[in-house]
C-alpha positions as CSV (number, residue, x, y, z in Angstrom):
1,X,0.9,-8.5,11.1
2,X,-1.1,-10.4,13.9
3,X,-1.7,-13.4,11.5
4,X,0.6,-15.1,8.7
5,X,-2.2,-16.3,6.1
6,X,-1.0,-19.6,4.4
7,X,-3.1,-21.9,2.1
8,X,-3.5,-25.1,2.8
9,X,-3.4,-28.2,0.4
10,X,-6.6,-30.3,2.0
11,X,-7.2,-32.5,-1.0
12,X,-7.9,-36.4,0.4
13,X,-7.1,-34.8,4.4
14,X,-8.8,-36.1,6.7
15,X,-10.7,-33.2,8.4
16,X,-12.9,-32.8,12.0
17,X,-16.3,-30.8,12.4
18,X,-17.5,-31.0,16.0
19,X,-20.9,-30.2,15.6
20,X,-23.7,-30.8,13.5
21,X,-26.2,-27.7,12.8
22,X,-26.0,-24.9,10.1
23,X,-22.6,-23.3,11.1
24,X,-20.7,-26.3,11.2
25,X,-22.8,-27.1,7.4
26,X,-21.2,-23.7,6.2
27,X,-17.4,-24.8,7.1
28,X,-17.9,-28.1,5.7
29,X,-19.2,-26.8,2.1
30,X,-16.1,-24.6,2.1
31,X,-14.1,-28.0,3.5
32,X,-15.3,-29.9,0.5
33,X,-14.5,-27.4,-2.1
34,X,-11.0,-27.8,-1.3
35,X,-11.3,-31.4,-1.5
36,X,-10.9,-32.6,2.2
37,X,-12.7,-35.7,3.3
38,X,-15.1,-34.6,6.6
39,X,-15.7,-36.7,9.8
40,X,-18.1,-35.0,12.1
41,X,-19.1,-35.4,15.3
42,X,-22.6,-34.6,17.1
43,X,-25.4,-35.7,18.8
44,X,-27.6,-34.4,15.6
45,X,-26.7,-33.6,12.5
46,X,-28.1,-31.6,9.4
47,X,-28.8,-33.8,6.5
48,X,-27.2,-31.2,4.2
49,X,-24.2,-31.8,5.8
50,X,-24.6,-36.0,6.6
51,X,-24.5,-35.3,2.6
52,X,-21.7,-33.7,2.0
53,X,-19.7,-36.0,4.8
54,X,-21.0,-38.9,2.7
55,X,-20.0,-37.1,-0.3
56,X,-16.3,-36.9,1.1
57,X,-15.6,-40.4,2.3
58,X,-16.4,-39.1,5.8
59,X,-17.7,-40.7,8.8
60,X,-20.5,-39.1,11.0
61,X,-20.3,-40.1,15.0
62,X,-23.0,-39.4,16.5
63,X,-22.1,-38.5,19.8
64,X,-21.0,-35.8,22.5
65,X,-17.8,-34.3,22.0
66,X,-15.0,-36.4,24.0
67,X,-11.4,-35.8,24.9
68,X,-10.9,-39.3,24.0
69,X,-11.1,-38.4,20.6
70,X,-7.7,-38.9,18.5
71,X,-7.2,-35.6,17.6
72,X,-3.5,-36.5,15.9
73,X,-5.1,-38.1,12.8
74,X,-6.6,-34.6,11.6
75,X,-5.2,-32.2,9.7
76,X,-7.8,-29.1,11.0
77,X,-10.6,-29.1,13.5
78,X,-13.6,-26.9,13.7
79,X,-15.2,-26.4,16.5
80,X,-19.1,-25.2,15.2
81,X,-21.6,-26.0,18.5
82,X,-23.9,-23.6,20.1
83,X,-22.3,-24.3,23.4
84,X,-19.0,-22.2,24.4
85,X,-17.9,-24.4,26.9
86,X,-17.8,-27.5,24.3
87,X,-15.7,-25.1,21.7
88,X,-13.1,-24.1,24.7
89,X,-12.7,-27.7,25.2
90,X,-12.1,-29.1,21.4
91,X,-9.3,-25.6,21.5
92,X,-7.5,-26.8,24.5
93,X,-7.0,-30.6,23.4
94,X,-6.4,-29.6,19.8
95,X,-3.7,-27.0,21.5
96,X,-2.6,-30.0,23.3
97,X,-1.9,-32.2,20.1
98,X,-0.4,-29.3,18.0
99,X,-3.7,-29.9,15.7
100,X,-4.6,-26.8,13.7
101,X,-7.8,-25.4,15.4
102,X,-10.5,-22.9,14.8
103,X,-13.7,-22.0,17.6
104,X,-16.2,-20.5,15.3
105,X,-17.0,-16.6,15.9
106,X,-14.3,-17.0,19.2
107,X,-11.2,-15.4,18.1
108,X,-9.4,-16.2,21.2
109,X,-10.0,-19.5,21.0
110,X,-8.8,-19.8,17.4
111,X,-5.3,-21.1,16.0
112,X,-6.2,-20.1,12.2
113,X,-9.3,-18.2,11.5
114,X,-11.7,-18.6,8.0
115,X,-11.5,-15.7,5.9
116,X,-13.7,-14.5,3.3
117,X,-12.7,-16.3,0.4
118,X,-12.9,-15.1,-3.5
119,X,-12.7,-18.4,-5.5
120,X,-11.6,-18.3,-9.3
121,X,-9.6,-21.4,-8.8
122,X,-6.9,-22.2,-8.7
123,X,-6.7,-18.4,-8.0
124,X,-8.3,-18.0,-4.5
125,X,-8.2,-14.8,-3.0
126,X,-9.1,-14.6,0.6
127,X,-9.7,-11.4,3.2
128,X,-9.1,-11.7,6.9
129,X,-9.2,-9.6,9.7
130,X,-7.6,-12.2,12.6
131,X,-11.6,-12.4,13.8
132,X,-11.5,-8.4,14.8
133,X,-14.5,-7.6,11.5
134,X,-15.7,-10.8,10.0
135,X,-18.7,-8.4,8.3
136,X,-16.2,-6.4,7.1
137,X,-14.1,-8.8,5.6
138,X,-17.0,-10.2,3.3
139,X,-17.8,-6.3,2.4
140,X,-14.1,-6.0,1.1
141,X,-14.4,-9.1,-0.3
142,X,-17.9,-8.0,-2.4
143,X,-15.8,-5.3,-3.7
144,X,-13.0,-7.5,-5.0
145,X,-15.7,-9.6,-6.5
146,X,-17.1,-6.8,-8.9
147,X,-13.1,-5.9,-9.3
148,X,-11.6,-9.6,-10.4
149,X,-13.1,-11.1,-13.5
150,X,-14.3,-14.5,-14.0
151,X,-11.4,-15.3,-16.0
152,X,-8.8,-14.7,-13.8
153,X,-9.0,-18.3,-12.7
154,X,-8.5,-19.1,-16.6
155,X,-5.3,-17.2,-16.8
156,X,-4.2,-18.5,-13.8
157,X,-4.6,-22.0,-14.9
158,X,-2.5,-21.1,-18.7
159,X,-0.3,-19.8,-16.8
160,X,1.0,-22.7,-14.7
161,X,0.6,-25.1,-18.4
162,X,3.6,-22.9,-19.8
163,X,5.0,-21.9,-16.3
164,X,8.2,-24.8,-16.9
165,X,8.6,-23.8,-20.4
166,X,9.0,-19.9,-19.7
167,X,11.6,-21.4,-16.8
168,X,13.3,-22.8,-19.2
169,X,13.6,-20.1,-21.2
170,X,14.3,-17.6,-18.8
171,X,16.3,-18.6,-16.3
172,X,16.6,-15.2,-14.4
173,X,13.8,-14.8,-12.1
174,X,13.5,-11.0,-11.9
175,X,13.6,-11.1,-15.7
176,X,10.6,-13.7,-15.6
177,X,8.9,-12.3,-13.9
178,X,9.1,-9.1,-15.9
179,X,8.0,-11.3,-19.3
180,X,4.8,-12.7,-17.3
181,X,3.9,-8.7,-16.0
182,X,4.7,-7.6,-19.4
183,X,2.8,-10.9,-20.8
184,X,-0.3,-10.0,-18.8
185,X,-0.6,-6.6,-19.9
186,X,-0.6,-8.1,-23.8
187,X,-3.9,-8.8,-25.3
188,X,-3.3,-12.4,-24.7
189,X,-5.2,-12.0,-21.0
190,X,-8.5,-11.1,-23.4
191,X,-7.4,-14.4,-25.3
192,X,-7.6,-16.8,-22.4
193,X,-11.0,-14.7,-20.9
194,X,-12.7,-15.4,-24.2
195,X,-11.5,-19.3,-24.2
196,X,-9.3,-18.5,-27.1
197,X,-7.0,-20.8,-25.8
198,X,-5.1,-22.0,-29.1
199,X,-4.3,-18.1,-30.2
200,X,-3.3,-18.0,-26.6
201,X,-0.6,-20.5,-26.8
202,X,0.3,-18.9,-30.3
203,X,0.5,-16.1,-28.3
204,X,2.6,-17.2,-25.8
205,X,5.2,-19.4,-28.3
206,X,5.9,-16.1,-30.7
207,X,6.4,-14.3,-27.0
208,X,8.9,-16.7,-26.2
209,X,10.6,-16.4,-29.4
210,X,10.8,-12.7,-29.9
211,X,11.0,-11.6,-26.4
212,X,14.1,-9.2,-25.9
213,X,16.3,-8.7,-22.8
214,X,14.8,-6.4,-20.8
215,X,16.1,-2.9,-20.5
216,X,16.3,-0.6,-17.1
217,X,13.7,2.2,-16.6
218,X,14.0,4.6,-13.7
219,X,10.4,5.8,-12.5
220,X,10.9,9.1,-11.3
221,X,7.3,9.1,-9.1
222,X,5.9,11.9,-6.7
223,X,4.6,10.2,-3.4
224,X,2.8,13.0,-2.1
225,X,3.1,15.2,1.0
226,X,2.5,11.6,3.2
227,X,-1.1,10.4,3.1
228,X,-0.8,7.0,1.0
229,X,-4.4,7.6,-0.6
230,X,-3.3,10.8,-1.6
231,X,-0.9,8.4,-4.5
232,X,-1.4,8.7,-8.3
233,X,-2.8,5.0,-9.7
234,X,0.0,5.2,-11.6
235,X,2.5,6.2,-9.2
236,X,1.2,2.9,-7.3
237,X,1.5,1.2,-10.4
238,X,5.2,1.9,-11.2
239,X,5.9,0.7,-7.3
240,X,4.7,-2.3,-6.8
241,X,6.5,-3.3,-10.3
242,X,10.2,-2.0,-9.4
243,X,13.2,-4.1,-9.0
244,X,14.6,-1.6,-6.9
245,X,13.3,1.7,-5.3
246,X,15.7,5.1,-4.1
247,X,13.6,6.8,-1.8
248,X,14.2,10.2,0.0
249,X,13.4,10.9,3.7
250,X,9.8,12.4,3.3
251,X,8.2,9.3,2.2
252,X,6.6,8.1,5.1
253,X,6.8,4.5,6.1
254,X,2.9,3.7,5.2
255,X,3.9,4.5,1.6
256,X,6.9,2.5,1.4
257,X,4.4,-0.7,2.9
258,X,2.7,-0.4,-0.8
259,X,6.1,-0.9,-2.9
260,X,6.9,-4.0,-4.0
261,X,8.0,-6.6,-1.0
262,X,10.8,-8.2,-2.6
263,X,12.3,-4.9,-3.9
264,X,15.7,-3.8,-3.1
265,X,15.0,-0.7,-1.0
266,X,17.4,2.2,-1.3
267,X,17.5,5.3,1.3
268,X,19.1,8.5,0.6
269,X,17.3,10.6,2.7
270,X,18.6,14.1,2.9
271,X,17.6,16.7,5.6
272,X,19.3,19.7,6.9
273,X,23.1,19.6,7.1
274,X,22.6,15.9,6.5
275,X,22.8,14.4,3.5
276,X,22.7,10.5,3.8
277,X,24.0,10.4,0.2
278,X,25.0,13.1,-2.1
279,X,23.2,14.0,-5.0
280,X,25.6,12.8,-7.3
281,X,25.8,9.6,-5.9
282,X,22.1,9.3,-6.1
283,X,22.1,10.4,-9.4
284,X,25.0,7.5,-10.5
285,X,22.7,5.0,-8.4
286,X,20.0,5.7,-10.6
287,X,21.8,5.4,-13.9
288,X,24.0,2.1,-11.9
289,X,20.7,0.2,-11.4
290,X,19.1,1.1,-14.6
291,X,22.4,0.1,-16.8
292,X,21.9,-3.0,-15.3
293,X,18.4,-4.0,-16.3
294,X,16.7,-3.1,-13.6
295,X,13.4,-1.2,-13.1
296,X,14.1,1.7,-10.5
297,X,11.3,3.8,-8.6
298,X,13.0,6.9,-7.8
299,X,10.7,7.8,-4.7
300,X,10.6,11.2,-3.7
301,X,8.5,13.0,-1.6
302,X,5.6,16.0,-2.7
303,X,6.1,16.5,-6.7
304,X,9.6,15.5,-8.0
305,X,9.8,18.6,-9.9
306,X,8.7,21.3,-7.2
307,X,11.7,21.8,-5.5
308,X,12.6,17.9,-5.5
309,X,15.7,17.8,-7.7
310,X,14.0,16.0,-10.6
311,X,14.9,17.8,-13.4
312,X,18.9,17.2,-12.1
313,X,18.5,13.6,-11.8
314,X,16.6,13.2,-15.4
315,X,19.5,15.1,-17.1
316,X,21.7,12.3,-15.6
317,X,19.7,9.5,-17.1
318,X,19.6,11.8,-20.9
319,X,22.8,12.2,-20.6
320,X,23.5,8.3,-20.3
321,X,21.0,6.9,-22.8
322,X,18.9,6.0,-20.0
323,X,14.9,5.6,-20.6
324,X,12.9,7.4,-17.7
325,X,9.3,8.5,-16.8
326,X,7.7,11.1,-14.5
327,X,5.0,10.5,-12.5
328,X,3.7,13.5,-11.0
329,X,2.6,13.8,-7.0
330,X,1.0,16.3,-5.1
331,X,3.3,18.7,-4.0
332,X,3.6,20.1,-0.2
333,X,1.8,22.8,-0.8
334,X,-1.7,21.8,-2.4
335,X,-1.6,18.6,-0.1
336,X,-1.0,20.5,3.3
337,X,-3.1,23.7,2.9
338,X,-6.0,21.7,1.6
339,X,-5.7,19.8,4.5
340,X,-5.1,22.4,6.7
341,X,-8.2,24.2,5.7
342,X,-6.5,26.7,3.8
343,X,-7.5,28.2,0.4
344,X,-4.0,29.3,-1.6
345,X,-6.2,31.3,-3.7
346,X,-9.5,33.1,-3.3
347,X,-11.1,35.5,-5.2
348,X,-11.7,38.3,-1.8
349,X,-7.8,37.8,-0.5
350,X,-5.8,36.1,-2.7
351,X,-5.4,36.5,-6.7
352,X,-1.7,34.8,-7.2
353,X,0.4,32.3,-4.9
354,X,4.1,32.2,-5.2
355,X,6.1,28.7,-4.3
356,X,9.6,29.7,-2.6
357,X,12.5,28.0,-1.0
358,X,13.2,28.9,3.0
359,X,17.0,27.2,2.6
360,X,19.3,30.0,3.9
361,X,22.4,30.8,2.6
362,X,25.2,31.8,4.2
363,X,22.9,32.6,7.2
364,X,20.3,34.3,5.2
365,X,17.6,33.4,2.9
366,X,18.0,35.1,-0.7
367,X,14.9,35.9,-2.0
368,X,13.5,38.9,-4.5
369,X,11.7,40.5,-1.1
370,X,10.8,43.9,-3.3
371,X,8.3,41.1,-5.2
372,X,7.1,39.0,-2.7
373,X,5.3,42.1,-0.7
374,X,1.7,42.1,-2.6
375,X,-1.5,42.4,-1.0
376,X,-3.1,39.8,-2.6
377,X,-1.1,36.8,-3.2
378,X,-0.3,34.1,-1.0
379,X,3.4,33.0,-0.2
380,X,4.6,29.4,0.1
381,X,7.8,28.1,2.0
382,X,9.0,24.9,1.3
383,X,12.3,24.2,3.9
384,X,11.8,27.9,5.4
385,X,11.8,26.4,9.3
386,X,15.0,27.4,10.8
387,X,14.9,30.3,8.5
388,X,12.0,31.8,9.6
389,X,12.5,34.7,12.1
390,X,14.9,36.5,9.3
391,X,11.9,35.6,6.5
392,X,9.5,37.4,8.7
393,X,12.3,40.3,9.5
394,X,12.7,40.6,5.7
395,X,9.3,41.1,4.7
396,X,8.1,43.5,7.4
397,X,11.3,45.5,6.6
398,X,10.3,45.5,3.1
399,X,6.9,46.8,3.5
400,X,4.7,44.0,4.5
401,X,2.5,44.6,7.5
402,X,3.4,43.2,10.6
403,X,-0.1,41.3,11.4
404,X,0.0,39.3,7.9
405,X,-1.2,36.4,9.0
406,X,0.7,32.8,8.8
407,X,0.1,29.7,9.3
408,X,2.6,26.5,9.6
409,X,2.0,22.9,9.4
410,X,3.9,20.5,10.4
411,X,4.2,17.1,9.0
412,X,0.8,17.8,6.8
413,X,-1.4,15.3,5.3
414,X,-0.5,12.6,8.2
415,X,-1.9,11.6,11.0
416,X,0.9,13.8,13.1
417,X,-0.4,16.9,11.3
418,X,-0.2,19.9,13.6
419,X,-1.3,23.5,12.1
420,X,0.0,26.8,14.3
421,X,-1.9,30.3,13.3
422,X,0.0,33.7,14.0
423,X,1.2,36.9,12.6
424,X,4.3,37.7,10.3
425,X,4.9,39.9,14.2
426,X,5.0,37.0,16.3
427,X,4.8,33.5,13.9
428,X,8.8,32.7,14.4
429,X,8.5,32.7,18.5
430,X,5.3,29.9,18.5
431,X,7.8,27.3,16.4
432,X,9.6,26.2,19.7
433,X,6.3,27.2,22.4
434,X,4.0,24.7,19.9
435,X,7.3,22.4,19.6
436,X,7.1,22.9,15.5
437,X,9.3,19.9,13.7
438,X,10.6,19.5,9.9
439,X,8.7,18.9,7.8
440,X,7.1,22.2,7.9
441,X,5.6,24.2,5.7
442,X,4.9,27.9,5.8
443,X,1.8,29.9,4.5
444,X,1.6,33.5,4.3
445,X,-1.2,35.2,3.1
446,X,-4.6,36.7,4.2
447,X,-6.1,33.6,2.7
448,X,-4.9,32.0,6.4
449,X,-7.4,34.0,8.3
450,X,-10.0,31.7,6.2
451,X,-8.5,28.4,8.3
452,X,-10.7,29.4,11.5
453,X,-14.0,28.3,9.4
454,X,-12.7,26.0,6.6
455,X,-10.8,23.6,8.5
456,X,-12.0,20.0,8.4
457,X,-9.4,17.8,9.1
458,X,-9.6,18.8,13.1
C-alpha cells in the first residue's frame, strides 16, 4: 500500500489555497463541504471562490506566493497555480514545517493526494490511486455511485444515535458487531431509506430486547483454482463476515487480501508428505472455533467437495451439533482447462470426462485402468505430478495408444499459469525440461489437440 488513506476532521481549520483560478475554486468547494475555513493567496482570484472564502471566515491576500508565509498555522495547503515552479516551492516549505501538503496534478510533489470522493454524509466514501489514474478514480467512483443508495448516509447517521446504547448492551465487540451486520440485513435499512425513522427505532429497541447470543457457523467455501474474480458472491460474502478463517495451501495470497482484515487467519496447508496440520486437528479446529461463537470460513481451494475433504470435515460438525454451509467453488478442473483453452467435452472427441486422484499409494497409483482406456472421454488428474510416468506406463500397457495427447498446467487460472502439450509417450519427461511445479493438473484426452487453436489466455 503506497498511501495510508485517513479522514480528516477540517471543521473550523484554518486551511491555505495558493492560487486563485478554477482549479484552486474546485479544492476549495470540496474544502468548504467539510467545514474548513479558507485563506487564499493570489495575485487574482475567481469571484466564485472570493465567495466561498468569504463564506468560510477566510481571508483572501492578494499577493505572489512568499516563503515568508507562516505556514505552521494551517492545518493543509494546496498548491493550485498554473506555474510548476511556484507549486515546487509552496511543497518544499510546507515539507519544511511538517504542514500537510498537496501540488495539484504533481504526484511527486504531494504529501496527501485528493481522491474522488462519494458523499452520503457522514458516510463518505473516497477512491485514490496515490496520483498514478486520477480519471480512473472518478470512473470507479461513478460506478459506486449507481451501487450505494442515497440512504446510506441516513443509516449511517441512525446508526451512530443508538451506537452507545447497543455498547451498552453488548459489551463484546465481535458479538456487536455481528448484531449491527445481522441488524443491517433486517428490513429496518428499508425503514431508515424511506424516513420511517420512529418504526426504525421500534425496530431497533425490540432488536435489542430479543436479540440472542450468537451461535458459531463454519462456512465451508470453495475459493477456486486461484483467480480472485473467479469467487462465488457468496463465497465473498461469507469471507469478509468470518471471525476466523482455516485456509488450505492453494488459496493464493490475492484471495486471502479479500477476507476480512481483522479475522483471525488459520493455515493448515497440506501438500505432499507435508501436512502442516492433520486432518483431524483441522476438523476439531473447526468444531473448537464454532463451539465458541464464532463464525469460521473454512477456505479451501477448487470445490470443497471435489477431492477437497469436505464431506469429512461436515460429518465432524453433524456429528457435534454444529450448524454449517457449503459454498461451492470452481473446481481445478473447469477453472484450468477453460483457461487453458481446453474443451473437457466436445461433441467430435470427447463424449464423457472422468475426475481422478494421481496420489500414489505405496509407490503406485490405484486406479480401475480397464475403465479409464475409452476413446472418447477425457481424463482428469488432480495431485497426479510425481505420479505421472507410472500413470502414463499404466494406461499404455492397458491399451491406450501411446500418442494420446496430454496436456499439464501448472498453477492454472494465475498469473504463473504455464500449459506443457505432449503425448501419453513422452508427457512424463517434459515435467522437469519445462520445470513443471505443484499445483499441476493433468489432462488426457484428444480434446487437448483442440488447445493449439482455442487457447486465449496466451
Amino acid at each position: 500500500m503506497d498511501i495510508f488513506p485517513i479522514s480528516l476532521k477540517l471543521q473550523k481549520q484554518l486551511c491555505l489555497i495558493v492560487g486563485g483560478g478554477h482549479i484552486a475554486y474546485r479544492k476549495a468547494v470540496l474544502l468548504a463541504k467539510a467545514g474548513a475555513v479558507i485563506d487564499v493567496i493570489s495575485p487574482e482570484i475567481d469571484a466564485g471562490l472570493l465567495g466561498l472564502v468569504q463564506q468560510s471566515g477566510g481571508q483572501f491576500v492578494q499577493a505572489q506566493y512568499s516563503q515568508h508565509i507562516a505556514l505552521r498555522k494551517y492545518r493543509l495547503v494546496i498548491a493550485a497555480t498554473d506555474e510548476a515552479a511556484v507549486n515546487q516551492t509552496v511543497f518544499a516549505d510546507c515539507e519544511a514545517e511538517n504542514v500537510l501538503v498537496n501540488s495539484v496534478d504533481d504526484p511527486p510533489h504531494c504529501r496527501f493526494m485528493v481522491p474522488a470522493i462519494i458523499d452520503r454524509s457522514p458516510l463518505v466514501v473516497s477512491i485514490a490511486t496515490n496520483g498514478a489514474s486520477p480519471v480512473l478514480a472518478r470512473q470507479i467512483r461513478t460506478q459506486l455511485e449507481a451501487a450505494i443508495p442515497q440512504g446510506m448516509g441516513a443509516l449511517a447517521e441512525f446508526s451512530g444515535k443508538w451506537r452507545s446504547a447497543v455498547k451498552e448492551k453488548i459489551e463484546n465487540p465481535d458479538k456487536r458487531r455481528i448484531f449491527w451486520e445481522d441488524l443491517y440485513a433486517s428490513p429496518l435499512k428499508e425503514q431508515v431509506f424511506n424516513g420511517n425513522l420512529a418504526e426504525a427505532d421500534r425496530l431497533i429497541e425490540q432488536a435489542l430486547q430479543q436479540w440472542p447470543e450468537p451461535k458459531g457457523e463454519v462456512y465451508l467455501v470453495g475459493a477456486g483454482p486461484g483467480d480472485p474474480e473467479l469467487l462465488t458472491l457468496k463465497a465473498l460474502r461469507l469471507m469478509q463476515q468470518a471471525d476466523v478463517v482455516i485456509y488450505d495451501r492453494l488459496v493464493s495470497p490475492a484471495i486471502m487480501d479479500l477476507c476480512r482484515r481483522d479475522a483471525e487467519k488459520i493455515y493448515v496447508g497440506k501438500a505432499r508428505s507435508n501436512h502442516a496440520v492433520p486432518q483431524e486437528s483441522i476438523n476439531a479446529l473447526l468444531v473448537k472455533y464454532a463451539q465458541e461463537g464464532k463464525r469460521v470460513c473454512r477456505l479451501k481451494g477448487g470445490d470443497p467437495f471435489i477431492f477437497g475433504r469436505g464431506g469429512e470435515e461436515i460429518q465432524e460438525l453433524f456429528a457435534a451439533g454444529v450448524a454449517f454451509q457449503v459454498v461451492p467453488g470452481i473446481t481445478a478442473a473447469s477453472g484450468c482447462s477453460a483457461y487453458a483453452g481446453i474443451p473437457l467435452t466436445h461433441r467430435d472427441y470427447a463424449q464423457s470426462v472422468r475426475f481422478l486422484t494421481g496420489h500414489l499409494k505405496e509407490g503406485s497409483p490405484e486406479l480401475p485402468w480397464r475403465e479409464l482406456v475409452y476413446q472418447n472421454q477425457t481424463l482428469v488428474l488432480y495431485m497426479g505430478l510425481v505420479g505421472l510416468e507410472k500413470i502414463c506406463e499404466k494406461l499404455i500397457a492397458h491399451g491406450q495408444r501411446p500418442d494420446m495427447p496430454v496436456a499439464l498446467v501448472s498453477k492454472g487460472t494465475t498469473p504463473e499459469q504455464k500449459v506443457v502439450v505432449g503425448t501419453l509417450a513422452d508427457i512424463a519427461s517434459k515435467v522437469s525440461e519445462y520445470q513443471i511445479q505443484a499445483p499441476t493438473l493433468t489432462i488426457i484426452g484428444d480434446v487437448v489437440s483442440l488447445r493449439e487453436q482455442l487457447q486465449w489466455l496466451d
